[in-house]
Every structure is written in C-alpha cells, then in structure tokens.
TIRO-2110 file (N, C-alpha, C; in Angstrom, 1 decimal):
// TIRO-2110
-2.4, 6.4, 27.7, N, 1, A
-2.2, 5.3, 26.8, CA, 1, A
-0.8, 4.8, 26.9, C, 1, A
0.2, 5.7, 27.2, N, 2, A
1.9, 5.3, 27.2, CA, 2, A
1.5, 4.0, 28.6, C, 2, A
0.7, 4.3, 29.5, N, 3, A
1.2, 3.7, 30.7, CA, 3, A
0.9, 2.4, 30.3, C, 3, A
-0.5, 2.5, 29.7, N, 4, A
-1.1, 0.9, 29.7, CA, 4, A
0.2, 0.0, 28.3, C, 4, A
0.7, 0.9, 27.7, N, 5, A
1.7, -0.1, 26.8, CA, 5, A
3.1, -0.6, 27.4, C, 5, A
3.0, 0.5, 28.2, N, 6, A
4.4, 0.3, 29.3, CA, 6, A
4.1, -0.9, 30.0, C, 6, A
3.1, -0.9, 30.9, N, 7, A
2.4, -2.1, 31.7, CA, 7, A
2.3, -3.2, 31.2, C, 7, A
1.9, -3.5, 29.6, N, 8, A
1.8, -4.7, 29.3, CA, 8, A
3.2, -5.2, 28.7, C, 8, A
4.1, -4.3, 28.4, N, 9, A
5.7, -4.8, 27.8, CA, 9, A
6.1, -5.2, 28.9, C, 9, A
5.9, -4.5, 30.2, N, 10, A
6.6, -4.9, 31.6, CA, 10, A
6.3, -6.3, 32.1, C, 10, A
4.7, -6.6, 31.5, N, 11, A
4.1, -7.8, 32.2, CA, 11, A
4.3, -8.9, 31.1, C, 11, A
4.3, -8.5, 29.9, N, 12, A
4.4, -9.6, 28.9, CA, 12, A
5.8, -9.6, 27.9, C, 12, A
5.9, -8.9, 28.1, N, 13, A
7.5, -8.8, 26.8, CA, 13, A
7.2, -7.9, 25.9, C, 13, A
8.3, -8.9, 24.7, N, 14, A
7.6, -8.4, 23.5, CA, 14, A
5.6, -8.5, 23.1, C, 14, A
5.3, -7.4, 22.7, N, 15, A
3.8, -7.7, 22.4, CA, 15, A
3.4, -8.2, 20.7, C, 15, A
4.2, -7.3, 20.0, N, 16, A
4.1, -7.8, 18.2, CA, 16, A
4.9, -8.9, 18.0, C, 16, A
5.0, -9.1, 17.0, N, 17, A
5.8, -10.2, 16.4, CA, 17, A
7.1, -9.8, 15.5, C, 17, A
7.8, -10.8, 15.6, N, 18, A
8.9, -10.2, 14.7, CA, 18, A
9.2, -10.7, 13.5, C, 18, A
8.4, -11.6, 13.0, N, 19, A
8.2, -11.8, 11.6, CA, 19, A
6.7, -11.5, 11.2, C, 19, A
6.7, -11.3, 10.1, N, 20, A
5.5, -10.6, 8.9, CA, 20, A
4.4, -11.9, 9.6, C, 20, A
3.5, -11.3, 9.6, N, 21, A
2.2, -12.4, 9.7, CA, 21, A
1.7, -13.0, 8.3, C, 21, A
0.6, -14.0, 8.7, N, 22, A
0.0, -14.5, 7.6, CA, 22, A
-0.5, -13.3, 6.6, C, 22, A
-1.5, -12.3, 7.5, N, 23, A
-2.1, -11.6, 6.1, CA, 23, A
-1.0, -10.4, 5.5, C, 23, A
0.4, -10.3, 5.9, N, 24, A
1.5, -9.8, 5.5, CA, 24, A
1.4, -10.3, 4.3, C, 24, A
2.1, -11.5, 4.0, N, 25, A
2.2, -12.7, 3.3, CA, 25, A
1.4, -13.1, 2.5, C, 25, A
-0.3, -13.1, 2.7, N, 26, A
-1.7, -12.9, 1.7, CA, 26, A
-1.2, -11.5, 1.1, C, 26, A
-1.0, -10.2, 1.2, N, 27, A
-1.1, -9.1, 0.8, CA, 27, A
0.2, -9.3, 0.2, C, 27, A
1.1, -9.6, 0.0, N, 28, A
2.2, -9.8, -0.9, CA, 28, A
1.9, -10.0, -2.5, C, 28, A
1.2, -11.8, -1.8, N, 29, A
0.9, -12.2, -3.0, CA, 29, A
0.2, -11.3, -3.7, C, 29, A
-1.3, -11.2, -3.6, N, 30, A
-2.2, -10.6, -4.0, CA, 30, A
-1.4, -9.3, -5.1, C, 30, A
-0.2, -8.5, -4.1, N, 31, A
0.5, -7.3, -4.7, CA, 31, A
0.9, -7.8, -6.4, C, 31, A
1.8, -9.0, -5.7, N, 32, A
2.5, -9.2, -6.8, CA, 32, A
2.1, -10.2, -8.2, C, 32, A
0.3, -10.8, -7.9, N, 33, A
-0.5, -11.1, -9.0, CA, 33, A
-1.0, -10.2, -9.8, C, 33, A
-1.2, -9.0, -9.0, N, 34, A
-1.9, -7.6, -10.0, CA, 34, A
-0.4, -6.5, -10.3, C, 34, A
0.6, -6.5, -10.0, N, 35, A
1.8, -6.3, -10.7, CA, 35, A
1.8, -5.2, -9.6, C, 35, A
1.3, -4.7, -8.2, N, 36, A
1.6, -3.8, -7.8, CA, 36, A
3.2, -3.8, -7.2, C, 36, A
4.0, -2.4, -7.5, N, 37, A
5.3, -2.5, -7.2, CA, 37, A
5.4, -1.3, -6.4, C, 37, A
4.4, -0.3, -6.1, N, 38, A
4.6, 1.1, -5.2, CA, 38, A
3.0, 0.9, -4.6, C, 38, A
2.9, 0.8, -3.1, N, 39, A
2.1, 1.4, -2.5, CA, 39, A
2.0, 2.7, -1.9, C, 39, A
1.0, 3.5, -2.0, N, 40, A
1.0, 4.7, -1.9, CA, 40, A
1.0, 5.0, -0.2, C, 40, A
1.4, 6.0, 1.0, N, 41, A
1.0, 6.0, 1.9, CA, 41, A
-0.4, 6.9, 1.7, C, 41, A
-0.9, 7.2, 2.9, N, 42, A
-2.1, 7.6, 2.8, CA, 42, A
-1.8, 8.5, 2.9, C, 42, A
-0.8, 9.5, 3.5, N, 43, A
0.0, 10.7, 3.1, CA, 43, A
-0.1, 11.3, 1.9, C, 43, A
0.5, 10.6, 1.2, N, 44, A
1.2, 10.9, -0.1, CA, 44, A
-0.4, 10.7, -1.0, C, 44, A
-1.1, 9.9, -0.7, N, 45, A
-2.7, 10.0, -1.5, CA, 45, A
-3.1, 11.4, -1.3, C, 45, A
-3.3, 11.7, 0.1, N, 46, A
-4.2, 13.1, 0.6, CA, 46, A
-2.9, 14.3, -0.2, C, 46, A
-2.3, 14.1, -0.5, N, 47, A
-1.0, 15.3, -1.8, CA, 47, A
-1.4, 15.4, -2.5, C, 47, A
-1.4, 13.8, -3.2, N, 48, A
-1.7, 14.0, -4.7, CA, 48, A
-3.1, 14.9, -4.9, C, 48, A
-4.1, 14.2, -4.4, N, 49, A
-5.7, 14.9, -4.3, CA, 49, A
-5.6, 16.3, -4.0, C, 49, A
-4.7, 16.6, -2.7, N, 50, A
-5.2, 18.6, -3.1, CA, 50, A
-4.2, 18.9, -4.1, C, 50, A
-2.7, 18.2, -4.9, N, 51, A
-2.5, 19.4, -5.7, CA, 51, A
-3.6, 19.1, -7.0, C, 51, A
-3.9, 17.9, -6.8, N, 52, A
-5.1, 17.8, -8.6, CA, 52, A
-5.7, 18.8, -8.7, C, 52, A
-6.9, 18.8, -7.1, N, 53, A
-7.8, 20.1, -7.0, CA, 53, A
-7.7, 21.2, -7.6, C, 53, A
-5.9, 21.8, -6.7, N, 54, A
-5.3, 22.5, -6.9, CA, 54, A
-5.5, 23.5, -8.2, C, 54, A
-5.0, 22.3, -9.4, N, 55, A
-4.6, 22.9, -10.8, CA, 55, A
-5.7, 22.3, -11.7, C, 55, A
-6.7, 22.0, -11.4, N, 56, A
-7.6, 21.5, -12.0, CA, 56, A
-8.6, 22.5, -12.1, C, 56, A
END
C-alpha cells in the first residue's frame, strides 16, 4: 500500500487538500446548530462503553 501512495505523490503532488472541504464546513455548521462543542473519538467511545460495562 506505502508503494502505491508513494507513486501517486511522485506522479501527482500533493493528493489532499489543504483547506477544510465543503462537507468540513456542512459538519461545522450542523455542530454548532445542535450546540455540539466536544466530539468524541471513536477511541475514547469504545473506553467509555467497557468501563460502563465494567461497573455496571
């Protein structure tokens, strides 16, 4: 998989972009209509759920 990303940076440049995209920018808003101010990683979800288990 390294090669084929290597290959395409080599043949095309940068491949992402370096500003936020449109649905960046949709998912902002959206955040900040429904007041969200912490997204969770999915990490930190799969924690919370085993210590609930845990002590539950």
């Amino acid at each position: 998989m390294a090669e084929y990303w290597e290959f395409r940076f080599k043949n095309e440049g940068a491949i992402w972009q370096f500003e936020p995209s449109d649905s960046a920018f949709k998912a902002l808003e959206i955040f900040k209509k429904h007041h969200f101010y912490k997204i969770l990683r999915l990490s930190e979800l799969f924690n919370f759920l085993s210590l609930k288990r845990e002590y539950s």
